[in-house]
Every structure is written in structure tokens, then in C-alpha cells.
C-alpha positions in Angstrom: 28.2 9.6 27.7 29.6 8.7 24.4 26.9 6.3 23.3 24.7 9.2 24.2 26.2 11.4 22.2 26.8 8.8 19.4 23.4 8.4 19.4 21.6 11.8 19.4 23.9 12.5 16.5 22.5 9.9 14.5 18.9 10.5 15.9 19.6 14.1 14.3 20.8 12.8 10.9 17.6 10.0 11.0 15.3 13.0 11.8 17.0 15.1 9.2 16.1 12.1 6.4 12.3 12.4 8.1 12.0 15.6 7.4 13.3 15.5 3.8 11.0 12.9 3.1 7.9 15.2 4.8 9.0 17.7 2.6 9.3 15.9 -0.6 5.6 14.1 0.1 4.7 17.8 1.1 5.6 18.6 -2.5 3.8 15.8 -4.2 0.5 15.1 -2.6 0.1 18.5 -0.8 -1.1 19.2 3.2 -1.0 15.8 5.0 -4.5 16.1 6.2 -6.4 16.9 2.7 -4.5 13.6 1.8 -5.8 11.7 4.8 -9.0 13.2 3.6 -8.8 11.8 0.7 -7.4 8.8 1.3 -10.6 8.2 4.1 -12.8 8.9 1.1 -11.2 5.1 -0.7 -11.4 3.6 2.3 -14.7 4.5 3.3 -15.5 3.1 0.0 -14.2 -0.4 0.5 -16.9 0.0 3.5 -14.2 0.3 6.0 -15.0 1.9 9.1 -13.1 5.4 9.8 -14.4 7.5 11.9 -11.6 10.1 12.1 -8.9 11.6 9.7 -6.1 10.0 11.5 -7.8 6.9 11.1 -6.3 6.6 7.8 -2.7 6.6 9.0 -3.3 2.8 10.6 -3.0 1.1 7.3 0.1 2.9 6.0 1.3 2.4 9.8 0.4 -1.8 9.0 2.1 -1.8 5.8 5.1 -0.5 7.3 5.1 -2.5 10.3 4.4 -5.9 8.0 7.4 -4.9 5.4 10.2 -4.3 8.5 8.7 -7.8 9.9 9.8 -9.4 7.2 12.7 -7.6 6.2 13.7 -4.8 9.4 17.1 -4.1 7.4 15.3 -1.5 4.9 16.4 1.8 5.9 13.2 3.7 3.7 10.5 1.4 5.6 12.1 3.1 9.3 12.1 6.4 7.8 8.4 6.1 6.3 7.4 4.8 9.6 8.2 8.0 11.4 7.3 9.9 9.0 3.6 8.7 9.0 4.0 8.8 13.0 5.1 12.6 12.8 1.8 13.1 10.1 -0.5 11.5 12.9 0.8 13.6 15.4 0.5 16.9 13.3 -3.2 15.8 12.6 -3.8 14.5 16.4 -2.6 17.7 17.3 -5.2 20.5 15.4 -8.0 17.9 17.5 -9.4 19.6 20.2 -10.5 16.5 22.3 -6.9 15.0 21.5 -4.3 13.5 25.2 -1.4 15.6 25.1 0.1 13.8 27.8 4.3 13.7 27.4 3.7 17.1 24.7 5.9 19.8 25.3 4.5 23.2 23.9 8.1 24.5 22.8 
């Protein structure tokens, strides 16, 4: 019960971190999905296929994923990842043909 415990407590400080992080790119670049917007916009450019929003997230998901293969002992890189993960779960979310399978409607 005590790794439990141990656990959720630092599951609460990591998500703490996340959410500082949402807040501060909140700040910066302004609603998550106008970004993805934008950020569909230079990829579409580069003649990329995207057919969705959240389509966007999968290179800044791939960046992530490639810097804690090579190095899995940056703390930012973990924090980034789940922050991008909550983003595409925010934007999944407002779709009305999106699985909610495992959501709970708190």
C-alpha cells in the first residue's frame, strides 16, 4: 500500500509540473487548438498529409519520443510528452465522431 501511495503522490506532483507547463504554453501561444491550426497550416505546406487538427500533435509526440530514446533521463522531455498527450485529448475530445472508451465524464 505504500508504493501506492508513494506513487500517487508523485503522480500528483508530475501532473502538477504538467499543468504548469499547459498553463505557461497557454500563456505564450494561446488555445491549444488555434495552435494546432496553425501549426497544420506549415505542415500542410511541406505537402504533408493531415487530415485532422490532432494530426499535428504526431510530430511533437515523435520528437519527444526520439529525444527520451536517446537520452530517457530528461525530466522536461516526460513532462512535454504528457503535456502534448493531455492537448490531444482536449482536442480529441470537442470531436464528435471521437472513442471515448476508458473516459469518465467527472
Amino acid at each position: 500500500m505504500e508504493a501506492k501511495k508513494s506513487f500517487l503522490e508523485f503522480a500528483d506532483l508530475f501532473f502538477e509540473g504538467v499543468l504548469f507547463v499547459l498553463e505557461d504554453l497557454y500563456a505564450r501561444y494561446g488555445d491549444p487548438e488555434q495552435f494546432l491550426n496553425r501549426m497544420t497550416s506549415f505542415l500542410m505546406a511541406r505537402d504533408q498529409e493531415y487530415k485532422r487538427v490532432s494530426d499535428a500533435l504526431w510530430p511533437l509526440l515523435a520528437l519527444k519520443l526520439a529525444r527520451l530514446a536517446q537520452d530517457p533521463t530528461v525530466y522536461d522531455n516526460w513532462v512535454d510528452l504528457a503535456g502534448y498527450a493531455a492537448i490531444g485529448a482536449y482536442v480529441l475530445g470537442k470531436q464528435p465522431d471521437a472513442d471515448r472508451a476508458g473516459h469518465r465524464d467527472d
